[in-house]
MDTraj code that builds the backbone (N, CA, C; nanometers):
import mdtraj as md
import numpy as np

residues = "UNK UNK UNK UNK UNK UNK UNK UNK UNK UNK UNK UNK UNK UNK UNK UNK UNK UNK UNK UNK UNK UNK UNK UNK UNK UNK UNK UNK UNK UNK UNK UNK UNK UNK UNK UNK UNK UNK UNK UNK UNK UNK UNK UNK UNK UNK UNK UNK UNK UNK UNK UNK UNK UNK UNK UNK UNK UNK UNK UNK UNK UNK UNK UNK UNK UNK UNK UNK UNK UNK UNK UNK UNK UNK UNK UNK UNK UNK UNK UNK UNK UNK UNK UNK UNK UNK UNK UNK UNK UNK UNK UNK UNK UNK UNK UNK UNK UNK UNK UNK UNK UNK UNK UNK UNK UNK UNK UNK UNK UNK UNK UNK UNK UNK UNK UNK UNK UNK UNK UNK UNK UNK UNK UNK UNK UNK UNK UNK UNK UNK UNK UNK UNK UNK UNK UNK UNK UNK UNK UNK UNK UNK UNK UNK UNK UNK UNK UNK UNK UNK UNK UNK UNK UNK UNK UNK UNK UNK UNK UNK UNK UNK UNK UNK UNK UNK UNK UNK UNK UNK UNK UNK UNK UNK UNK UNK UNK UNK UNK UNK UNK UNK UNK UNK UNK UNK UNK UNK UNK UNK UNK UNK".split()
xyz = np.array([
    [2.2596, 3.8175, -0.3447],
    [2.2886, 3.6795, -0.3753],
    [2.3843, 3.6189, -0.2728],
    [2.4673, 3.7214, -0.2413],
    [2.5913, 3.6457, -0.0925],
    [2.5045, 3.6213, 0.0005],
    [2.4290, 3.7237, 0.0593],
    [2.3370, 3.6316, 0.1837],
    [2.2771, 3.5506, 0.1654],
    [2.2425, 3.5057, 0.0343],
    [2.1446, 3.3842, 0.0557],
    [2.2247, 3.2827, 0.0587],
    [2.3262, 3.3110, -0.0288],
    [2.4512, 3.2122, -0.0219],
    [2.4996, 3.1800, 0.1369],
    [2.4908, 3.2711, 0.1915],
    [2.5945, 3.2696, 0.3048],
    [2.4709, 3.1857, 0.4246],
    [2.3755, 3.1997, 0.3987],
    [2.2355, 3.1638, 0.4471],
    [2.2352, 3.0174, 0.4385],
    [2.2104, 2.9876, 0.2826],
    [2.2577, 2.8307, 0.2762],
    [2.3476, 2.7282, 0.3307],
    [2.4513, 2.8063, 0.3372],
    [2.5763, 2.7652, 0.3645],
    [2.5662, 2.7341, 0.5328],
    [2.4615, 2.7538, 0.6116],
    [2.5104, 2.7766, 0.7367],
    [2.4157, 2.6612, 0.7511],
    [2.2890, 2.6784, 0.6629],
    [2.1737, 2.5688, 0.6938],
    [2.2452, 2.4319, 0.6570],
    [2.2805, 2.4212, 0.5369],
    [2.3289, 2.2723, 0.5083],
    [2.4249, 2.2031, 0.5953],
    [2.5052, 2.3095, 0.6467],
    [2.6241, 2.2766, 0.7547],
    [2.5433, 2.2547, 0.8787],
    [2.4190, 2.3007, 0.9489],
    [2.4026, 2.2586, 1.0535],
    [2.2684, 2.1064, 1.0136],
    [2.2513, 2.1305, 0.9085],
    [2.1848, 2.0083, 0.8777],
    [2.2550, 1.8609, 0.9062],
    [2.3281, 1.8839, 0.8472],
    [2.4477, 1.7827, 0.8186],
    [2.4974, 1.7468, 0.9707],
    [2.5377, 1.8502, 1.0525],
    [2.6035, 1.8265, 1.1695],
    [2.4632, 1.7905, 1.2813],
    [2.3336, 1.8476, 1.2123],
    [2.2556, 1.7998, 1.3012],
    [2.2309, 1.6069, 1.2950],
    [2.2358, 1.6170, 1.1744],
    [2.1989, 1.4481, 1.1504],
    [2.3411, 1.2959, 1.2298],
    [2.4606, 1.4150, 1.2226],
    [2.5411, 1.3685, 1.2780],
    [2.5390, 1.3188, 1.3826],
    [2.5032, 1.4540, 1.4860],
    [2.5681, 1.4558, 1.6129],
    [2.4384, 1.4804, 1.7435],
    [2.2721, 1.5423, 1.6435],
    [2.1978, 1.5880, 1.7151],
    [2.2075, 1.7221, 1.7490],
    [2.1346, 1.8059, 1.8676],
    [2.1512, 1.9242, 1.8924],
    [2.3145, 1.9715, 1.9416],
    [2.3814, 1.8405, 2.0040],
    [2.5116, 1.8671, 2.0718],
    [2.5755, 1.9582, 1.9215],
    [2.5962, 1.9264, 1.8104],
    [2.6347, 1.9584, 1.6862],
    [2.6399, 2.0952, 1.6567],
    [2.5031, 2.1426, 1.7113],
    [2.4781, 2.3152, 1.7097],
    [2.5264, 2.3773, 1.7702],
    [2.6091, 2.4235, 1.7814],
    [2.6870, 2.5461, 1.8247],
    [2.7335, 2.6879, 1.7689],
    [2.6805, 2.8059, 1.7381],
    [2.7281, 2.9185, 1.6681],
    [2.8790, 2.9228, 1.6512],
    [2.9370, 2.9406, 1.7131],
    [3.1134, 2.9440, 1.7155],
    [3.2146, 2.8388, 1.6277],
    [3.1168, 2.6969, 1.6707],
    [3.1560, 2.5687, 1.5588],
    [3.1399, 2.6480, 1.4104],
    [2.9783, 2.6372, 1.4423],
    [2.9285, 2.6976, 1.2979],
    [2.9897, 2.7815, 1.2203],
    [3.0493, 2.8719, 1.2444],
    [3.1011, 3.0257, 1.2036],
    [3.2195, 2.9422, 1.1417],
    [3.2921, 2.9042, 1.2715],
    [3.4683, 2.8309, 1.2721],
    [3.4991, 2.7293, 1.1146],
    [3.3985, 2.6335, 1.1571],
    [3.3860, 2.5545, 1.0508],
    [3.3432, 2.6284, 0.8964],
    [3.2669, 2.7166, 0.8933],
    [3.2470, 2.7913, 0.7319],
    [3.3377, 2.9211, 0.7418],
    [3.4355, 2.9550, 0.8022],
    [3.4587, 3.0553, 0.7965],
    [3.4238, 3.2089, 0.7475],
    [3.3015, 3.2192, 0.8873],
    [3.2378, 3.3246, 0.8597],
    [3.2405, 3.4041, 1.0033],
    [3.1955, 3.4922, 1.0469],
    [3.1567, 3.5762, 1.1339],
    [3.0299, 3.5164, 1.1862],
    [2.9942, 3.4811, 1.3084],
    [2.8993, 3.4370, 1.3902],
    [2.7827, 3.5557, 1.3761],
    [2.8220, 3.6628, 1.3726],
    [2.7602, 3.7720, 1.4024],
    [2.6378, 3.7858, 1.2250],
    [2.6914, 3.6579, 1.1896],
    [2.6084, 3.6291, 1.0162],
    [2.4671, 3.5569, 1.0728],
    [2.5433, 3.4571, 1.1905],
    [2.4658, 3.3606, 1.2156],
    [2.3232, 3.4079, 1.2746],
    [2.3596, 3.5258, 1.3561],
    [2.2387, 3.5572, 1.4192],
    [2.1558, 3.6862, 1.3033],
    [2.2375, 3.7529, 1.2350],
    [2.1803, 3.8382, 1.1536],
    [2.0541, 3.7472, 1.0623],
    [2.0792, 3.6216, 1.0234],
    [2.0140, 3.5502, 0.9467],
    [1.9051, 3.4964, 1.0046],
    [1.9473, 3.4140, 1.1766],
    [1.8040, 3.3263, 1.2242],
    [1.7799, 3.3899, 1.3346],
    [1.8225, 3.4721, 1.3574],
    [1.8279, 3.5295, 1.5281],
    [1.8747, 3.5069, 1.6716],
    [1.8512, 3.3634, 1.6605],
    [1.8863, 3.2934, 1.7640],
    [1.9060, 3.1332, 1.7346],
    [1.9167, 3.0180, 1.8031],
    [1.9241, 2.8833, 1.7632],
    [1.7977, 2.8253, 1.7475],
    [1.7040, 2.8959, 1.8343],
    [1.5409, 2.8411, 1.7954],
    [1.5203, 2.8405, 1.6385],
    [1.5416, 2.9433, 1.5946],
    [1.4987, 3.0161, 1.4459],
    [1.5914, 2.9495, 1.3892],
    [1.7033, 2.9415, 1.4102],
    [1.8381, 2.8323, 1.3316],
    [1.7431, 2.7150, 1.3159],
    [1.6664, 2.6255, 1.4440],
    [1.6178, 2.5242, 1.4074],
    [1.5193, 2.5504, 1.3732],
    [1.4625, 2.5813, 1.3024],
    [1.3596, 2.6178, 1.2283],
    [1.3497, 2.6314, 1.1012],
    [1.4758, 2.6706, 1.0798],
    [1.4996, 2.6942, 0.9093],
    [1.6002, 2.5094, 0.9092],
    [1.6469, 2.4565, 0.9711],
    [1.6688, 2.3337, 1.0063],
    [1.5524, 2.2429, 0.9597],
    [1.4670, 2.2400, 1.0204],
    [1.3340, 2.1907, 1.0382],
    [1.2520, 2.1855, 0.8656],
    [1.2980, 2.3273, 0.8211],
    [1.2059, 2.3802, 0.7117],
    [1.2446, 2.2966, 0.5899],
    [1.3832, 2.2809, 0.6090],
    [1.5082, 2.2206, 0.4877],
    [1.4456, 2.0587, 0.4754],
    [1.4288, 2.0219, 0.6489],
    [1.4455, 1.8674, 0.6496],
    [1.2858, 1.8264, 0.5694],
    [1.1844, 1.9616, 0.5869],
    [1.0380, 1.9003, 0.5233],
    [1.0873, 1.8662, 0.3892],
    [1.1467, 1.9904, 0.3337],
    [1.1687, 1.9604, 0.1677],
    [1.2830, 1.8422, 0.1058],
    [1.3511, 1.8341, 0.2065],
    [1.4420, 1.7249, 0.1893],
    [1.3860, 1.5587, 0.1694],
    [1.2599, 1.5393, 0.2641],
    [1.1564, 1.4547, 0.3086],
    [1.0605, 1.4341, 0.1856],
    [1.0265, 1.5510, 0.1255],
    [0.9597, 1.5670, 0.0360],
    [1.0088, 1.5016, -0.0963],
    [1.0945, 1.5576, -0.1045],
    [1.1974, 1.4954, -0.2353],
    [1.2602, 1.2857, -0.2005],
    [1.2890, 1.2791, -0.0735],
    [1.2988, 1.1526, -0.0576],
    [1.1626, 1.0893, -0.0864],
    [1.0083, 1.1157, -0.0616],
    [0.9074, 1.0462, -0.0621],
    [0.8252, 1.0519, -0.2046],
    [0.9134, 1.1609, -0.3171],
    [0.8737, 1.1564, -0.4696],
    [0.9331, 1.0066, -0.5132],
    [1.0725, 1.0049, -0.4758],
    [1.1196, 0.9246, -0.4991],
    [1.0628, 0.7394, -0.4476],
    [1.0527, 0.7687, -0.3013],
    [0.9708, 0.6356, -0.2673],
    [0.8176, 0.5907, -0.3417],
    [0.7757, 0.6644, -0.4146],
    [0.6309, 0.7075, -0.5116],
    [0.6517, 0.5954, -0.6034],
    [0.7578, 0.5425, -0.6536],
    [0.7869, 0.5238, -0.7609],
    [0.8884, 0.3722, -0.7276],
    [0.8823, 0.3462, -0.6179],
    [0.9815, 0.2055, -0.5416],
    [0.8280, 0.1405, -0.5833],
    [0.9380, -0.0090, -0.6237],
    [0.8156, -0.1108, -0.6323],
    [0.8447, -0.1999, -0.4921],
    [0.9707, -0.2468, -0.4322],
    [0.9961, -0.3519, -0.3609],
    [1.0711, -0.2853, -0.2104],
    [1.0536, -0.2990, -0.0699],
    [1.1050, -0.2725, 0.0170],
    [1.2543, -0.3362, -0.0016],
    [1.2723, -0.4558, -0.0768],
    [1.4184, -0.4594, -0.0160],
    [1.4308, -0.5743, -0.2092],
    [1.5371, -0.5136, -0.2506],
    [1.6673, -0.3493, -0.2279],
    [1.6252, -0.2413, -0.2616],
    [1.5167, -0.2077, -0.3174],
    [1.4702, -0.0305, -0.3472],
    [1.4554, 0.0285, -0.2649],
    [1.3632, 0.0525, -0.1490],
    [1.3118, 0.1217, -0.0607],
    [1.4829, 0.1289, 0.0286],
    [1.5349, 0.0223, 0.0774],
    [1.6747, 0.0134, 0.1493],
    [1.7783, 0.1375, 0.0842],
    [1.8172, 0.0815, -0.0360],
    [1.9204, 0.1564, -0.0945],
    [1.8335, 0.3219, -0.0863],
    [1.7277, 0.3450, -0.1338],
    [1.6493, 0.4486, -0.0999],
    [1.7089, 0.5439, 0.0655],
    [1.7003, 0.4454, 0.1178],
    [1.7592, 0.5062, 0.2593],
    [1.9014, 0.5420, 0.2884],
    [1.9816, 0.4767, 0.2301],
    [2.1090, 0.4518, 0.1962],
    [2.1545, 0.5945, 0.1236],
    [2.0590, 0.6241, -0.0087],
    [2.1004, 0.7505, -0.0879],
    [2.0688, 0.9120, 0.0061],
    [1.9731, 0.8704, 0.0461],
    [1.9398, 0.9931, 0.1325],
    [1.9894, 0.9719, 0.2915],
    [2.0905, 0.9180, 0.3297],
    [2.1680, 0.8739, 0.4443],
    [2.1051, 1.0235, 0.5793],
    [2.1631, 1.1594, 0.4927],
    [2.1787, 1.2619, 0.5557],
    [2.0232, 1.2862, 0.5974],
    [1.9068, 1.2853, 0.5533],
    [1.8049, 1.2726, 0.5757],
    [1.7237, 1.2066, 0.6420],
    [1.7606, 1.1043, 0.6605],
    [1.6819, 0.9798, 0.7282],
    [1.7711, 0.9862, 0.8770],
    [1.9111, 0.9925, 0.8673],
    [1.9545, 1.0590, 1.0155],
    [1.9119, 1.1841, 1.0829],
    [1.9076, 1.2599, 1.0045],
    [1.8507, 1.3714, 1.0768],
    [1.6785, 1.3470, 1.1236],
    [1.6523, 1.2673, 1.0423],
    [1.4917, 1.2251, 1.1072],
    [1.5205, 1.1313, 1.1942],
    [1.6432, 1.0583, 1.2642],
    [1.6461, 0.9933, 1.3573],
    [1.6870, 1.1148, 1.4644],
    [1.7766, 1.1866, 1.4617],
    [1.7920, 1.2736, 1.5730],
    [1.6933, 1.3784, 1.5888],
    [1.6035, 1.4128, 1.5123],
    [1.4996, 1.4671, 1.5841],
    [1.4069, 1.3511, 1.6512],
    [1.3654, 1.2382, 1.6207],
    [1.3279, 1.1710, 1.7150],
    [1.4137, 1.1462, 1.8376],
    [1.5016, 1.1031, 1.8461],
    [1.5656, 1.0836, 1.9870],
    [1.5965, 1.2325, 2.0425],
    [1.5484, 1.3381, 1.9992],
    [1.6090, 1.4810, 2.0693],
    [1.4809, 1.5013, 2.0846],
    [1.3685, 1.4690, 2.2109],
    [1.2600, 1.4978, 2.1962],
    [1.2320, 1.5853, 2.3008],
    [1.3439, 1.6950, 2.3748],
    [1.3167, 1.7630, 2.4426],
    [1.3869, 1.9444, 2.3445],
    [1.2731, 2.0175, 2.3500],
    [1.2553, 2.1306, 2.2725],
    [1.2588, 2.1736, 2.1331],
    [1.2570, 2.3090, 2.0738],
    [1.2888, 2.2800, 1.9408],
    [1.1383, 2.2245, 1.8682],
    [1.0676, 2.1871, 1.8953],
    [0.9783, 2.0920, 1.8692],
    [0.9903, 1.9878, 1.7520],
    [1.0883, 1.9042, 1.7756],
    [1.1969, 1.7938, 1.7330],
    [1.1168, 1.6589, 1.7452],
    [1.0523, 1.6434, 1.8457],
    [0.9926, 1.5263, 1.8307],
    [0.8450, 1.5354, 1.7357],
    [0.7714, 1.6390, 1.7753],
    [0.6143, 1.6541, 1.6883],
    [0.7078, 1.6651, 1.5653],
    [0.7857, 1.7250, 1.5237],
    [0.8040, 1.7301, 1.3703],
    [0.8832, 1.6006, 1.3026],
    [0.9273, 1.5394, 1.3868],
    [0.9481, 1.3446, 1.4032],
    [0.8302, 1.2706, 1.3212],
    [0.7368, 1.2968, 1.4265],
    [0.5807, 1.2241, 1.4461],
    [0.5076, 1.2170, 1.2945],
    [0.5465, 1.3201, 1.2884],
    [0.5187, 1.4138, 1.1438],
    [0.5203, 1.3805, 0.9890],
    [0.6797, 1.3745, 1.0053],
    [0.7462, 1.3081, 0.8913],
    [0.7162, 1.1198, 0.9356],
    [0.7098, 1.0547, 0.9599],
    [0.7311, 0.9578, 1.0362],
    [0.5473, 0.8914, 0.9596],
    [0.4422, 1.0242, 0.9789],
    [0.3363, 0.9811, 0.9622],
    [0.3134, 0.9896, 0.7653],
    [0.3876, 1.0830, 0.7429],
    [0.4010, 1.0773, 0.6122],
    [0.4827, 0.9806, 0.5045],
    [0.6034, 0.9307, 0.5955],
    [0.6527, 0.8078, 0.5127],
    [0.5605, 0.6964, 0.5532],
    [0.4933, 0.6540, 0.6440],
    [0.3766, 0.5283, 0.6282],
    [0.2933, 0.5179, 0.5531],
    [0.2551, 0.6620, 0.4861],
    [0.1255, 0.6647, 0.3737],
    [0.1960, 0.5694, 0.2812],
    [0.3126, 0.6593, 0.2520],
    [0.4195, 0.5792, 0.1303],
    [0.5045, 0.4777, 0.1901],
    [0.5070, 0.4019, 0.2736],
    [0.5473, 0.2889, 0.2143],
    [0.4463, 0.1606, 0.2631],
    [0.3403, 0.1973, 0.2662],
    [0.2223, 0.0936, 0.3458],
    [0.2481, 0.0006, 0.2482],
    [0.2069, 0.0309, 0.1255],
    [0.1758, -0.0883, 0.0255],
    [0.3220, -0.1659, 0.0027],
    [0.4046, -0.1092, -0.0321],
    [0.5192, -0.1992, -0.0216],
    [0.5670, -0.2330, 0.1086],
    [0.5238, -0.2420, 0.2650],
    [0.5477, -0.2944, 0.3660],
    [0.4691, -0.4012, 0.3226],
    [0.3659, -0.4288, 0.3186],
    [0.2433, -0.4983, 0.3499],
    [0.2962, -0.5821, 0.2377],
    [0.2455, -0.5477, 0.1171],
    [0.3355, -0.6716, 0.0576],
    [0.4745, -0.6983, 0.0577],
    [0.6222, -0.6676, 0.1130],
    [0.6985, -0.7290, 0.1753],
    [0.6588, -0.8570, 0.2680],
    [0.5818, -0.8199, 0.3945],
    [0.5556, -0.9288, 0.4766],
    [0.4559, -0.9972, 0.4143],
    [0.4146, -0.9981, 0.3178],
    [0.2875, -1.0981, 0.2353],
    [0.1400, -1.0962, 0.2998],
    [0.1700, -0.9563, 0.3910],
    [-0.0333, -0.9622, 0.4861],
    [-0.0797, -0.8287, 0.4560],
    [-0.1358, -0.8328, 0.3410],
    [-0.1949, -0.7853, 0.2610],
    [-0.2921, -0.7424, 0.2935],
    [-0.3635, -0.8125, 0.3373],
    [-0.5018, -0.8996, 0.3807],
    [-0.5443, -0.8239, 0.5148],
    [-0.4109, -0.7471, 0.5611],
    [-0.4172, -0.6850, 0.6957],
    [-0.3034, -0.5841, 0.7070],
    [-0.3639, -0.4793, 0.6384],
    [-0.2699, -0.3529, 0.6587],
    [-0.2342, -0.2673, 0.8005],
    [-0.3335, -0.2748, 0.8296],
    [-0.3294, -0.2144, 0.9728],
    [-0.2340, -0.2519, 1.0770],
    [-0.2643, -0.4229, 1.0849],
    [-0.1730, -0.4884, 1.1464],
    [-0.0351, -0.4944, 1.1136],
    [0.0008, -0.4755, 0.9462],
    [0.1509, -0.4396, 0.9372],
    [0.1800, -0.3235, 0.9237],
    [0.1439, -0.2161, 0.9629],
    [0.1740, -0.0690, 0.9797],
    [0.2039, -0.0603, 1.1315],
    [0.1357, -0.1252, 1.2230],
    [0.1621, -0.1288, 1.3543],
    [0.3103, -0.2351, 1.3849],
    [0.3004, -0.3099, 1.2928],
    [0.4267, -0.3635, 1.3347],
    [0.5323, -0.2785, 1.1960],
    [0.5064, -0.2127, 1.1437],
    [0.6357, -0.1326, 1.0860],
    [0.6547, 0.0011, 1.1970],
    [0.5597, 0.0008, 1.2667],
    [0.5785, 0.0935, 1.3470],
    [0.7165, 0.0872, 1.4664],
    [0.7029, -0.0759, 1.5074],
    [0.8021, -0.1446, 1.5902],
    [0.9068, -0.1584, 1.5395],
    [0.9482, -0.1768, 1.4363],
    [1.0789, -0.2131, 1.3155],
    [1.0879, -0.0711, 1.3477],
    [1.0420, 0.0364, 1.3282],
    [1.0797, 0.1701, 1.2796],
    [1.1567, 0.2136, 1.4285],
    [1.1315, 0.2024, 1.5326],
    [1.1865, 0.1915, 1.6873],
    [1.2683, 0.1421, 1.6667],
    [1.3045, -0.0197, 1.6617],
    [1.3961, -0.0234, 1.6589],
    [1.5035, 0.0055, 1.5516],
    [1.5041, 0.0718, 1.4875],
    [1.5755, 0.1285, 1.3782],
    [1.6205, 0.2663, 1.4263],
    [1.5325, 0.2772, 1.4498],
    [1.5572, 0.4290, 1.5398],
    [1.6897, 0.4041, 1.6296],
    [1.7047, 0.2833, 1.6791],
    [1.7548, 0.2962, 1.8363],
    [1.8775, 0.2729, 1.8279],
    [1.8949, 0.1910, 1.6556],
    [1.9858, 0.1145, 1.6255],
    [2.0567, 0.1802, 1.5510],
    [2.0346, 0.2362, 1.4368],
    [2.1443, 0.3366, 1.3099],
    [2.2119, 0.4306, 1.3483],
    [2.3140, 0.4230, 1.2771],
    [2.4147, 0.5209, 1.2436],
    [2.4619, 0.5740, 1.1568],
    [2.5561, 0.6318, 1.1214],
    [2.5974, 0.6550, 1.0131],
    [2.6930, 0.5549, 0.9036],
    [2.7446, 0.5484, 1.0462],
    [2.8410, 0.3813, 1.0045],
    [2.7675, 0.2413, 0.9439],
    [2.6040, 0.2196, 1.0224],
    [2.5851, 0.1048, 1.0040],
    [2.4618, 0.1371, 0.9068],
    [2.4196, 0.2326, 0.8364],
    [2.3405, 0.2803, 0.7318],
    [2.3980, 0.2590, 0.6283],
    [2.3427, 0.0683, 0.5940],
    [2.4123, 0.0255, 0.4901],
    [2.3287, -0.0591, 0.4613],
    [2.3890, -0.1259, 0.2896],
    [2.2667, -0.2439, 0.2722],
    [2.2829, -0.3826, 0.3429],
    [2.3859, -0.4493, 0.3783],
    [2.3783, -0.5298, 0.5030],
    [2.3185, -0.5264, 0.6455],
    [2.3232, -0.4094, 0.7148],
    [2.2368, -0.3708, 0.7767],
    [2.1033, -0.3557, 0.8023],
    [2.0340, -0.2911, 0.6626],
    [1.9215, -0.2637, 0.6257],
    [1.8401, -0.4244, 0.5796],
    [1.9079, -0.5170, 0.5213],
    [1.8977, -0.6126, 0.4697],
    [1.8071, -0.7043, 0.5796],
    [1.9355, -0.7496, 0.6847],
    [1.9081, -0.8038, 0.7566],
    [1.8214, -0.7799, 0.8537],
    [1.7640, -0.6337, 0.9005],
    [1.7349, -0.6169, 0.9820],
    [1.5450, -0.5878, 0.8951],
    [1.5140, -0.6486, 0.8001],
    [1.4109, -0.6551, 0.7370],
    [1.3637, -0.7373, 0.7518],
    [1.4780, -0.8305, 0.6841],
    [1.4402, -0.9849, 0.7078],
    [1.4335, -1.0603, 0.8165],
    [1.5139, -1.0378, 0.9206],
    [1.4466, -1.0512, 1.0251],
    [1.2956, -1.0521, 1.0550],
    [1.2760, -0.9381, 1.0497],
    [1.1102, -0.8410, 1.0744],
    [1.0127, -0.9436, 1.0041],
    [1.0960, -1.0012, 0.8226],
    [0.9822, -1.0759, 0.7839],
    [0.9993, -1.2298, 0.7975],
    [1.0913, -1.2628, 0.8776],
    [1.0925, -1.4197, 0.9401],
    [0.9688, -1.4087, 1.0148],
    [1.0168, -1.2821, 1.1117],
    [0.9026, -1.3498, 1.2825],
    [0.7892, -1.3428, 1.2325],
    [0.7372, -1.2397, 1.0831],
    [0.6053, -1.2547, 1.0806],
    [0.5787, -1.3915, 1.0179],
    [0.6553, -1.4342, 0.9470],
    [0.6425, -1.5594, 0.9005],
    [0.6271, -1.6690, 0.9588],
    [0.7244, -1.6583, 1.1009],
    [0.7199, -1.7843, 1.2173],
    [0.5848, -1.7893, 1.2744],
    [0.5326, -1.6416, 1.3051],
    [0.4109, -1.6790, 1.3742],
    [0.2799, -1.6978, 1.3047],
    [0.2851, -1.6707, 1.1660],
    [0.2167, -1.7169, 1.0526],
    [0.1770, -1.8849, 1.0498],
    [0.3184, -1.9194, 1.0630],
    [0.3524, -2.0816, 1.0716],
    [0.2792, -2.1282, 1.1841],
    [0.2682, -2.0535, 1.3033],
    [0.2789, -2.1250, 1.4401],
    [0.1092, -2.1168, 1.4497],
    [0.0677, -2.0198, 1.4276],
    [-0.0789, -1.9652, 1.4495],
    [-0.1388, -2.1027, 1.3455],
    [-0.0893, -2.1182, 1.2050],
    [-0.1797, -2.1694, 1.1004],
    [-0.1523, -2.3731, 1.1966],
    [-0.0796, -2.3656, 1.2285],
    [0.0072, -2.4822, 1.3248],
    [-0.1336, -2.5385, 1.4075],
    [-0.1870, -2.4132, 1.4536],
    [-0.2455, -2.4635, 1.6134],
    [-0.4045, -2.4079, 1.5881],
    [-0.4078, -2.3637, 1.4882],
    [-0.5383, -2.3957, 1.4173],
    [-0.5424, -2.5464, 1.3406],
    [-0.4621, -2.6076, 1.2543],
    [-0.4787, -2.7365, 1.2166],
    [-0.5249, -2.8567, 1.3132],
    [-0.4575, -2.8128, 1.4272],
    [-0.4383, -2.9042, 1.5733],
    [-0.5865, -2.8816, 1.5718],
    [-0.6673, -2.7554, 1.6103],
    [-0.7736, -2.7103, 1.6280],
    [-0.9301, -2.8360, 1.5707],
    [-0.8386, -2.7895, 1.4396],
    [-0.9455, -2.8393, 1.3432],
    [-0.9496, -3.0045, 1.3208],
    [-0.8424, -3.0766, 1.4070],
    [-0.8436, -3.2036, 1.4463],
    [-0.9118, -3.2712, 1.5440],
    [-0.8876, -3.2076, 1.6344],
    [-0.9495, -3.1954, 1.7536],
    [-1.1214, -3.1948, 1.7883],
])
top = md.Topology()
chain = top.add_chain()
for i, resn in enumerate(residues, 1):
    res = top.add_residue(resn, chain, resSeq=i)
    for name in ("N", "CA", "C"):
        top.add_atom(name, md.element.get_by_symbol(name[0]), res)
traj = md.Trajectory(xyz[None], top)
């Protein structure tokens, strides 16, 4: 029961420090220092840091898993789906630093991954957020762009509902402006 304990203990800590800080975060010696354990645990358990990220990796599926039971059951992108992001802070960062850590580890395919599995779940409440219904495809490709820049933009600090808020609504102005502008210059059209 201690090793698994002691097992856990090393995963949640580099989870946590991964979502923080990225791979810089991983370090055996931190690791050990910070839980006060013997390093010599660290490798008995994953072998090396590959296998560390791996059981890293393994945590963040089920972690993902449990965030997307929960999105199952959101009726509205904003405040459910937001605060949603908000509760699982540690999760949704660590799915940002494996996207921006897209060299080894295989950090980015397992990005791609998760990334392709929260669009199943939240298509329908994107699509009706921006009110184009009518055209899913087209707002999955542009949640795709929101999701970049979100990526490029969060932190830990600014993984909040003001943040999250605004940076939605935004997303559903411009679709709205060019909604306006397009239906605009078809009227002109149809004058003409």
């Amino acid at each position: 029961m201690e090793k698994v304990k002691n097992s856990l203990a090393w995963t949640e800590l580099g989870y946590n420090l991964f979502a923080n800080e990225g791979i810089d975060g991983m370090q055996v010696e931190r690791l050990a220092r910070i839980l006060r354990l013997n390093k010599s645990g660290f490798y008995h358990y994953f072998g090396d840091l590959e296998g560390f990220c791996s059981e890293l990796i393994s945590l963040h599926r089920k972690k993902v898993s449990h965030f997307l039971q929960e999105v199952s059951v959101t009726e509205r992108i904003d405040p459910d789906y937001l605060l949603l992001l908000i509760k699982h802070a540690a999760t949704v960062m660590f799915q940002v630093q494996l996207t921006r850590n897209k060299n080894g580890y295989s950090f980015y395919e397992e990005s791609k991954k998760v990334d392709r599995r929260v669009d199943i779940a939240v298509r329908d409440l994107w699509t009706d957020f921006l009110g184009i219904q009518n055209n899913p495809d087209l707002a999955m490709r542009y949640y795709d762009i929101v999701r970049d820049m979100f990526y490029t933009r969060i932190s830990f600090q600014n993984l909040n509902y003001p943040f999250l808020h605004n940076l939605v609504t935004e997303a559903k102005e411009l679709v709205q402006e060019i909604s306006r502008r397009v239906a605009g210059v078809e009227e002109l059209k149809s004058v003409d």
